[in-house]
TORVEX-669417 format. One line per 2 residues: their letters; for each residue x, y, z of C-alpha. Coordinates in nm, 4 decimals, decimal comma, padded with zeros to 6 digits. Example, Ala and Ser with C-alpha at 12.3 -4.5 7.8 and 13.67 -1.06 7.14 Angstrom:
as) 01,2300 -00,4500 00,7800  01,3670 -00,1060 00,7140
//
This chain:
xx) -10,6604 -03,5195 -13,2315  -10,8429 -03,3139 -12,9497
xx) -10,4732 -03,2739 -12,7641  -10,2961 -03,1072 -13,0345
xx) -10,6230 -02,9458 -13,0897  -10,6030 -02,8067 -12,7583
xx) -10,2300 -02,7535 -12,7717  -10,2541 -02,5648 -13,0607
xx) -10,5564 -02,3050 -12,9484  -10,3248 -02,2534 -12,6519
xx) -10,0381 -02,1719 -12,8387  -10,2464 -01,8961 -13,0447
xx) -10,3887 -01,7543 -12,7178  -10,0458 -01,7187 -12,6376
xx) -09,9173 -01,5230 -12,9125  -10,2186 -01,3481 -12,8872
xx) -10,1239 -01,2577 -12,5546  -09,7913 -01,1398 -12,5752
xx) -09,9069 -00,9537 -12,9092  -10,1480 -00,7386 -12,7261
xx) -09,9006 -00,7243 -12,4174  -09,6016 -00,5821 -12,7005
xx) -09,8902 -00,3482 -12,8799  -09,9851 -00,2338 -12,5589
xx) -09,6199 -00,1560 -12,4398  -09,5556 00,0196 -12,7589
xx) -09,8319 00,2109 -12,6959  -09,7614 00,3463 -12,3718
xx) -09,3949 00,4362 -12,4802  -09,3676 00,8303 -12,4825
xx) -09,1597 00,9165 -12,7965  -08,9654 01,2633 -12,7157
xx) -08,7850 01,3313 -13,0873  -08,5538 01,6783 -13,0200
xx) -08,3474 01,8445 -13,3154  -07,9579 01,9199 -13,2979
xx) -07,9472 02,2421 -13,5318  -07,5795 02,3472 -13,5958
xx) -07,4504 02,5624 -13,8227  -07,0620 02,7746 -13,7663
xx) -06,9898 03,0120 -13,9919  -06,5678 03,0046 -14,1941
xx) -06,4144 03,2042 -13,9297  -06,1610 03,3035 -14,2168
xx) -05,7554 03,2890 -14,2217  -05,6413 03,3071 -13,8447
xx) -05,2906 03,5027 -13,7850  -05,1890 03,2992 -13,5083
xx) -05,1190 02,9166 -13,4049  -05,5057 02,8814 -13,2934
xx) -05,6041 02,5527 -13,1913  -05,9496 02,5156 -13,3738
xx) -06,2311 02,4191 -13,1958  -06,3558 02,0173 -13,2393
xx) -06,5961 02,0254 -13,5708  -06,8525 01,8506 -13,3927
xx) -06,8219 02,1038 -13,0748  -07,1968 02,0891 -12,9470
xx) -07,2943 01,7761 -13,1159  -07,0980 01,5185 -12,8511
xx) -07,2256 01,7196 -12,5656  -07,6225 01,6877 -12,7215
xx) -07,5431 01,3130 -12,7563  -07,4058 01,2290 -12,4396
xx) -07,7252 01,4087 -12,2810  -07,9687 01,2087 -12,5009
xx) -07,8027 00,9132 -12,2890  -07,8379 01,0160 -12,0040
xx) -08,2472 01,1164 -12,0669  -08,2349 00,7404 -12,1611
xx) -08,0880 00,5876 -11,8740  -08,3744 00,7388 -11,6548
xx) -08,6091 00,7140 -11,9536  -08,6013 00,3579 -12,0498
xx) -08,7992 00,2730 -11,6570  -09,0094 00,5744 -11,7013
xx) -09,1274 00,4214 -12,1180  -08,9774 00,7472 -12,2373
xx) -08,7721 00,7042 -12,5712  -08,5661 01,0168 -12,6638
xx) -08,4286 01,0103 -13,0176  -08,1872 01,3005 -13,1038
xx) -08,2635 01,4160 -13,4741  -07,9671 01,6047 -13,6832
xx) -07,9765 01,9152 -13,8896  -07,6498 02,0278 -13,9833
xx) -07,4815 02,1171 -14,2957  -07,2140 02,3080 -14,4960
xx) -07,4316 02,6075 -14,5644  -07,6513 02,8107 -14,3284
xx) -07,9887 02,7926 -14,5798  -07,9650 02,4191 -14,6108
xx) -07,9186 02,4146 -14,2549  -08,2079 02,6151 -14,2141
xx) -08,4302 02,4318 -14,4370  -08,3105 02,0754 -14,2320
xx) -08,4886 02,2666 -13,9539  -08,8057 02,3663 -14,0963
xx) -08,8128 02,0121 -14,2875  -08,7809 01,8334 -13,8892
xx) -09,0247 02,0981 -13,8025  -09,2997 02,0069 -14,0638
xx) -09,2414 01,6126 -13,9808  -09,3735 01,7262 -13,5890
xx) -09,0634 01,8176 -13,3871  -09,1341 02,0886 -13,1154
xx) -08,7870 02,0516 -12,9365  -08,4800 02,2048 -13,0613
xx) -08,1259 02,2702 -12,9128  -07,9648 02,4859 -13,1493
xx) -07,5685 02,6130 -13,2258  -07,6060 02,9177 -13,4677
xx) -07,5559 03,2760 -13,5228  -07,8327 03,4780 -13,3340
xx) -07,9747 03,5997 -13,6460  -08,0263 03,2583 -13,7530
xx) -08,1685 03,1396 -13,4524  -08,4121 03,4081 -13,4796
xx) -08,5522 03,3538 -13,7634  -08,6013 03,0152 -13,6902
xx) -08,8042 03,1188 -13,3614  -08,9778 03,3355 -13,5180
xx) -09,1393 03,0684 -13,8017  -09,1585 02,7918 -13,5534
xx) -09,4029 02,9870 -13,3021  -09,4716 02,8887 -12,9153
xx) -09,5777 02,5439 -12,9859  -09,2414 02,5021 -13,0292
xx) -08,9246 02,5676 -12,8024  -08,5722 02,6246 -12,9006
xx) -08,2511 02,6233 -12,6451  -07,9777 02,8359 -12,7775
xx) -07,6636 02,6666 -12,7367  -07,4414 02,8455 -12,9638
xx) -07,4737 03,2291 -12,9560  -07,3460 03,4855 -12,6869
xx) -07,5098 03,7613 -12,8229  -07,6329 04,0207 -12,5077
xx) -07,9463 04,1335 -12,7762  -08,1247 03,7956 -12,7426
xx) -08,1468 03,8444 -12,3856  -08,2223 04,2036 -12,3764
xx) -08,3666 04,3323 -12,6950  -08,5091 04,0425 -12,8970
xx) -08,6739 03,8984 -12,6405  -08,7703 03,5402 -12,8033
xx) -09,0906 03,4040 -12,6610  -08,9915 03,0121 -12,7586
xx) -08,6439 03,0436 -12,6674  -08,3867 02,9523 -12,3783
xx) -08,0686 03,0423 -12,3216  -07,8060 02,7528 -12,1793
xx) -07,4991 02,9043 -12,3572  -07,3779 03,2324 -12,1044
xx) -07,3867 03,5683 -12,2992  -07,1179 03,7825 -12,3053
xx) -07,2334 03,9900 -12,0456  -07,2190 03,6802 -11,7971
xx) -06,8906 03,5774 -11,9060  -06,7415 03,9594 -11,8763
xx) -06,9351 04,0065 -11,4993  -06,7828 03,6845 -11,3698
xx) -06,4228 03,8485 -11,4787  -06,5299 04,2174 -11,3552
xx) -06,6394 04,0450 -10,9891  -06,2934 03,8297 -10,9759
xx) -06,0738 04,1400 -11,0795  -06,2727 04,3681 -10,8089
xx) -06,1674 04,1147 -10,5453  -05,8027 04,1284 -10,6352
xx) -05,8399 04,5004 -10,6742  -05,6900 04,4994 -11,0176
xx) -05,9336 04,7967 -11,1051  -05,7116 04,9771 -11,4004
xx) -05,7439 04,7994 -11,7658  -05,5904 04,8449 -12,0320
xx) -05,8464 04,7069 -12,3236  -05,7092 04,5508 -12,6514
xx) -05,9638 04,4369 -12,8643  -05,9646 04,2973 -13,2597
xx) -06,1782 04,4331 -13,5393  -06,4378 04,1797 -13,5564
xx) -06,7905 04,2258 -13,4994  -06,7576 03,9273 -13,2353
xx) -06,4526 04,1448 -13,0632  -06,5807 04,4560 -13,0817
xx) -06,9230 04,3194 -12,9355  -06,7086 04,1401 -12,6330
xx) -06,5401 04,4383 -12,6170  -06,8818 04,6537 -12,5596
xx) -06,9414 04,3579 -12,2411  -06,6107 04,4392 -12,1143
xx) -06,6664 04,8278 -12,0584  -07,0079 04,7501 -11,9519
xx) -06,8997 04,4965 -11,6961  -06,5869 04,7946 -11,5619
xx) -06,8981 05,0372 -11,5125  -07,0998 04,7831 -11,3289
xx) -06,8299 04,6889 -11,0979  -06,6240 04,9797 -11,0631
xx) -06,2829 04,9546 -11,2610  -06,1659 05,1865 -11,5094
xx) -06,0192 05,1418 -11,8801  -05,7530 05,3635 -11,8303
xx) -05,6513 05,3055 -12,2135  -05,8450 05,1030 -12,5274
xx) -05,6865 04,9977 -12,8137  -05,7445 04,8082 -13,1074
xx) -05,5651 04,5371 -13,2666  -05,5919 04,5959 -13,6475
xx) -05,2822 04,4651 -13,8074  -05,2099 04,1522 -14,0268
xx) -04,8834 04,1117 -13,8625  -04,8040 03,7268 -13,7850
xx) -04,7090 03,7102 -13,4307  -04,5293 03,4190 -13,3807
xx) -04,2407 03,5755 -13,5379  -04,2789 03,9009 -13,3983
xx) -04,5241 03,9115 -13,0645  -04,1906 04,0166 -12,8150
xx) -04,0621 04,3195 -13,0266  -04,4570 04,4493 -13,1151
xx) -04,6675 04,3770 -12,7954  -04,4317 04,5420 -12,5318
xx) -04,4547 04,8749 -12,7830  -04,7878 04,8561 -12,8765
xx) -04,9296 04,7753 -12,4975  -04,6742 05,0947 -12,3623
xx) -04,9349 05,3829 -12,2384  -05,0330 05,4892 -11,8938
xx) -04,9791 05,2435 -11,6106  -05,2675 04,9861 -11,5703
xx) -05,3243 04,6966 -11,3431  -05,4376 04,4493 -11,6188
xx) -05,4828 04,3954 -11,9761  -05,8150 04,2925 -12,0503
xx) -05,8361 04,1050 -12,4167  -06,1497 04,1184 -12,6691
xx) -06,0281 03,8177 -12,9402  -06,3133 03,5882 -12,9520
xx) -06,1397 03,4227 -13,2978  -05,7560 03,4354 -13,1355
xx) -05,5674 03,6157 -13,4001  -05,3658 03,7727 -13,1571
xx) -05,4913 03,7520 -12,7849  -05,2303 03,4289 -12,6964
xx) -04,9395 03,6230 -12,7945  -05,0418 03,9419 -12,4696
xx) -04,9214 03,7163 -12,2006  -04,5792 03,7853 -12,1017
xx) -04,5236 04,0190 -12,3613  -04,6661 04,3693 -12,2411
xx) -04,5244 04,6512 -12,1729  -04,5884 04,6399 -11,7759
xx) -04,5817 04,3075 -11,6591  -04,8889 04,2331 -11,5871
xx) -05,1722 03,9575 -11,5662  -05,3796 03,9478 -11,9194
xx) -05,7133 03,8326 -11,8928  -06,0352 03,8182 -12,1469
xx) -06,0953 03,5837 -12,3900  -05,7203 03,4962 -12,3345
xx) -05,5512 03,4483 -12,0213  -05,7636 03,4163 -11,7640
xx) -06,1058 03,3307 -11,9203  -06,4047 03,2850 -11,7924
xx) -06,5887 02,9918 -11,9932  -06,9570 02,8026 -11,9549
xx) -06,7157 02,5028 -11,9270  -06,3762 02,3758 -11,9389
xx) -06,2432 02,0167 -11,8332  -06,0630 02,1652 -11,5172
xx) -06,4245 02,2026 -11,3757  -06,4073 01,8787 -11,1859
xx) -06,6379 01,9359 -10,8405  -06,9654 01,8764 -10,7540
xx) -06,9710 01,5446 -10,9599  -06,8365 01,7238 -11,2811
xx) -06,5555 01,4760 -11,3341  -06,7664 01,1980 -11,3559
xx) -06,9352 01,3545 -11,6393  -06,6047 01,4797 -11,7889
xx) -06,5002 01,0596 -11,8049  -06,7954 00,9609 -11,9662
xx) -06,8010 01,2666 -12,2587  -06,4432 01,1624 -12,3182
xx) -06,5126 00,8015 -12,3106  -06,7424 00,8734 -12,5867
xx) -06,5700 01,1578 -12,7973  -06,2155 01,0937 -12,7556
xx) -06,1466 01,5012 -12,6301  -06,2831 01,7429 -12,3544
xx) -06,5734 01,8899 -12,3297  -06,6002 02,2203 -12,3898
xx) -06,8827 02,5549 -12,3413  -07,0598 02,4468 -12,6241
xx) -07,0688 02,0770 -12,5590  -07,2274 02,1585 -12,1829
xx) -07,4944 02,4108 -12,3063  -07,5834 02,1181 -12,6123
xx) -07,5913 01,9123 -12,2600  -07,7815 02,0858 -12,0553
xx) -08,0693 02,1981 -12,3558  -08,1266 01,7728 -12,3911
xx) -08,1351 01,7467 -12,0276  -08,3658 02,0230 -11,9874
xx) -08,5974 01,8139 -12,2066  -08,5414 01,5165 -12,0139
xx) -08,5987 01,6997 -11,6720  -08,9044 01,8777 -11,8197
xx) -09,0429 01,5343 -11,9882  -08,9705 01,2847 -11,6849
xx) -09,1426 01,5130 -11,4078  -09,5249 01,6197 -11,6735
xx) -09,4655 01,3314 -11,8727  -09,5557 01,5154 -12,1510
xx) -09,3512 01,6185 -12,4382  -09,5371 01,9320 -12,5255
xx) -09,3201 02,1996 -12,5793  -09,5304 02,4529 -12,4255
xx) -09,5452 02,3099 -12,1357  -09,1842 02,2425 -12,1166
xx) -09,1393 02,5904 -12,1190  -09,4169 02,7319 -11,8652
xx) -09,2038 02,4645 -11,6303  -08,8693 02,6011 -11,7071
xx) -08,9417 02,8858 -11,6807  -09,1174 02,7907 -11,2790
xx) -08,8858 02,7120 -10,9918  -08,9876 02,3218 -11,0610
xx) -08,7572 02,2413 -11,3169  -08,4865 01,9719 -11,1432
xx) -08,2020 02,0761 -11,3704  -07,8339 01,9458 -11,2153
xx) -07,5346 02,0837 -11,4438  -07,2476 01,9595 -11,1844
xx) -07,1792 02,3120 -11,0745  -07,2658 02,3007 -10,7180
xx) -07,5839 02,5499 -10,7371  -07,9267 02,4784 -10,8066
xx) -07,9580 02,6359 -11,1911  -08,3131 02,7906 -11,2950
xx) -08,3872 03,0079 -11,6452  -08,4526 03,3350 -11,5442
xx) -08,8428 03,4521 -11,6549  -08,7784 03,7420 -11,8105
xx) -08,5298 03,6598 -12,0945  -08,4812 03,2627 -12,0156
xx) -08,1322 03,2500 -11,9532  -07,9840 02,9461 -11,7652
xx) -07,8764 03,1594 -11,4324  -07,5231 02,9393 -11,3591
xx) -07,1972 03,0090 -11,2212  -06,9120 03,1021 -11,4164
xx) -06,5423 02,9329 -11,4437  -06,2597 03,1567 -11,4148
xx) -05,9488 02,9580 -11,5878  -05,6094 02,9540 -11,7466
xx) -05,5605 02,6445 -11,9707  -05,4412 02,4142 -11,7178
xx) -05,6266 02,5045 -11,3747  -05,9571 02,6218 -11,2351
xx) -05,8675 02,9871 -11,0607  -06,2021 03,0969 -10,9236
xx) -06,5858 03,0894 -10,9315  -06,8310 03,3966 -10,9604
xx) -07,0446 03,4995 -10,8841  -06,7742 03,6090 -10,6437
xx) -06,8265 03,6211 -10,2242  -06,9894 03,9180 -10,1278
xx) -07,1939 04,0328 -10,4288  -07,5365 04,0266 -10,3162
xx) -07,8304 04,0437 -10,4965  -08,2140 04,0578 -10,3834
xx) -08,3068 03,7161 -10,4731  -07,9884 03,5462 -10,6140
xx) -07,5810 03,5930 -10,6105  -07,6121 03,4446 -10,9529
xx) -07,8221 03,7382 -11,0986  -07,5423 03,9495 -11,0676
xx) -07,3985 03,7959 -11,3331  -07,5686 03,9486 -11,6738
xx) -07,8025 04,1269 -11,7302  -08,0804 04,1860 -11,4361
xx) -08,4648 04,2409 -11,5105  -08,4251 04,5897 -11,4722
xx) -08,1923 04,5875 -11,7440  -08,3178 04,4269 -12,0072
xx) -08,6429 04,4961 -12,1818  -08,7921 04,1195 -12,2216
xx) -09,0775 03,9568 -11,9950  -09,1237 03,5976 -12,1128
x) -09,3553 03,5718 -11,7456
//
C-alpha cells in the first residue's frame, strides 16, 4: 500500500504543479483587445466602368497586422485579439463601438466618415485612443483637433503636396483643374489649389464636371471639347468616386499628362511599392486575402502595429500611454517605406512619404529632392504647425 500511496501523492503534487505553473502563465499573459470600426457610406450609381474597391478594404490590412503583433507577441506573453464592429448602417456601427467600448476596449483603428469618427472621439475621452484609417479630411488635422486621435491614413493635403512637389520638378507649373460635384471632389479640389499656391503653379483654367453623360460611349468626342481653353501644361483631376476622371487620359484637348486622383496618383499605398522590404509584406497580405493591398489596408496596418510597437516597448496596454509615446520620438514604427515614420505632435498625423503612380508602375517619391524643411523633408508634405490650429503636445 505505502508505494501507490506515495505514487499517488506524487502524482497530485504534480498536477498541482503544473496547475499553478499554467495559472501563473495565464496570469502574466498581457491581453491587448483593439477594435476594427468600419463603416463606407453607398457611394451611389457610378457613370463609368469603376473598379470598386474590395468590401473588406481596411479589414485584411488590420488582420494581417494583428499577426504580425503576434509573431513578436507570443515570446513577449502579449496576446492581441482584433475585435470587429462593422455593419450595414452607420448607427449600428456606431453603437458596435460604444458596446466594445463599455466591455473595456481603449484601442481602436477606425475606417469612417470624419464626422463619425468624431463623435466617437469625442464620447470615448483620452483614456481611450482611436487611429483614423479611413478619412482624408484636412479639418481633422487642422480644425478639429482630436485629443485621442491619430492619423495613419494621409489627408488630402499630403496626397495633393506630394503631386504639387513632383509637378514643380518637371516644371509642369500650368493646370488645368477638372473636378466633379461631390463634396469629396470639391474638397480634393480645395487641396489641389492649395497645394499650386504652396508650390508655385498656377490653375490657368477650373472646371467642373457636372454632367450625367456615360463616357464610355462618348469620352473622345466630349473630353477634347470640354478640356479646349487656354494652353496648360497638365490636367489636374478632382474625382475621388471615378465617374469620369479615367476617361481624361488621352482624350484632352492638348495632349497632355493628366494627373489627380486619376492618372498619376499619389496614394498611402499601392502594390507597385515594393522597396525597403515592402514586397515581402505585399506576399504575405496577398497570401492571406487573395488581392493587393491597398491605402486603406496599410493605414488599418500600420494603426495595429502602432499598438503592437507601443505595447511591446511599455508593456502596457494603456491607451494613454500609447499615445504620450506616439506622439515622442520613441515609437519604433517600420511601414516599409524607407524613412523612419513618427506622428507629428500637433495634429498626430503619421508623417510618411508619398507614392506617385500610374496603375502599373511606381513613378516617384515625395517628398521630392530639394524641399527642405527645418526639422523634416517629410513635413513639407501637409499641413505644417504653423498651419494648422491643433497642439495635441
Amino acid at each position: 500500500m505505502r508505494p501507490m500511496i506515495l505514487h499517488s501523492l506524487f502524482y497530485f503534487l504534480a498536477l498541482l504543479s503544473a496547475s499553478v505553473v499554467a495559472t501563473s502563465s495565464q496570469a502574466d499573459t498581457l491581453t491587448v483587445e483593439m477594435a476594427y470600426v468600419s463603416w463606407t457610406p453607398d457611394p451611389g450609381p457610378i457613370m463609368s466602368n469603376v473598379i470598386p474597391e474590395p468590401s473588406d478594404a481596411g479589414l485584411q490590412g488590420a488582420q494581417l497586422a494583428v499577426v504580425d503583433n503576434n509573431s513578436t507577441g507570443r515570446f513577449l506573453k502579449h496576446d492581441y485579439q482584433l475585435l470587429i464592429a462593422s455593419e450595414s448602417e452607420l448607427p449600428a456601427t456606431l453603437d458596435a463601438a460604444r458596446g466594445l467600448h463599455a466591455q473595456g476596449v481603449r484601442l481602436f483603428v477606425t475606417n469612417l466618415p470624419s464626422q463619425a469618427l468624431a463623435e466617437l472621439a469625442k464620447e470615448f475621452g483620452t483614456d481611450s485612443l482611436l487611429i483614423n484609417a479611413g478619412s482624408y479630411d484636412d479639418a481633422l488635422r487642422t480644425d478639429q483637433c482630436l485629443a485621442n486621435v491619430l492619423h495613419t491614413l494621409p489627408s488630402r493635403a499630403m496626397l495633393t503636396d506630394a503631386l504639387a512637389q513632383f509637378l514643380k520638378v518637371r516644371k509642369l507649373t500650368r493646370w488645368l483643374l477638372i473636378s466633379g460635384p461631390t463634396a469629396d471632389d470639391i474638397a480634393y479640389a480645395a487641396a489641389l489649389k492649395r497645394s499650386a499656391k504652396r508650390f508655385g503653379h498656377k490653375v490657368v483654367a477650373e472646371k467642373v464636371w457636372s454632367f450625367d453623360t456615360d463616357l464610355r460611349r462618348t469620352a473622345q468626342a466630349e473630353v477634347p471639347l470640354f478640356t479646349q481653353t487656354v494652353e496648360y501644361d497638365v490636367v489636374v483631376v478632382a474625382d475621388e468616386r471615378g465617374d469620369f476622371g479615367e476617361y481624361i487620359p488621352y482624350n484632352t484637348w492638348y495632349p497632355r499628362p493628366v494627373a489627380g486622383t486619376q492618372g498619376l496618383t499619389p496614394l498611402g499605398w499601392h502594390k507597385v511599392v515594393e522597396t525597403y522590404g515592402a514586397a515581402q509584406l505585399q506576399k504575405r497580405f496577398e497570401q492571406q486575402a487573395g488581392r493587393w493591398m491597398n491605402s486603406l489596408d496599410f493605414a488599418a496596418w500600420l494603426g495595429i502595429r502602432t499598438f503592437g510597437a507601443a505595447v511591446t516597448t511599455l508593456n502596457s496596454a494603456d491607451a494613454a500611454a500609447i499615445t504620450a509615446l506616439s506622439l515622442s520620438d520613441k515609437l519604433p514604427l517600420d511601414g516599409f517605406k524607407g524613412r523612419k515614420l513618427s506622428y507629428r505632435t500637433w495634429n498626430g498625423q503619421l508623417r510618411q512619404p508619398i507614392p506617385l503612380v500610374q496603375p502599373r508602375a511606381l513613378v516617384s517619391n515625395s517628398p521630392q529632392e530639394g524641399f527642405l524643411h527645418p526639422q523634416t523633408d517629410l513635413d513639407t508634405l501637409g499641413f505644417d504647425q504653423p498651419e494648422s490650429q491643433c497642439r495635441l503636445l
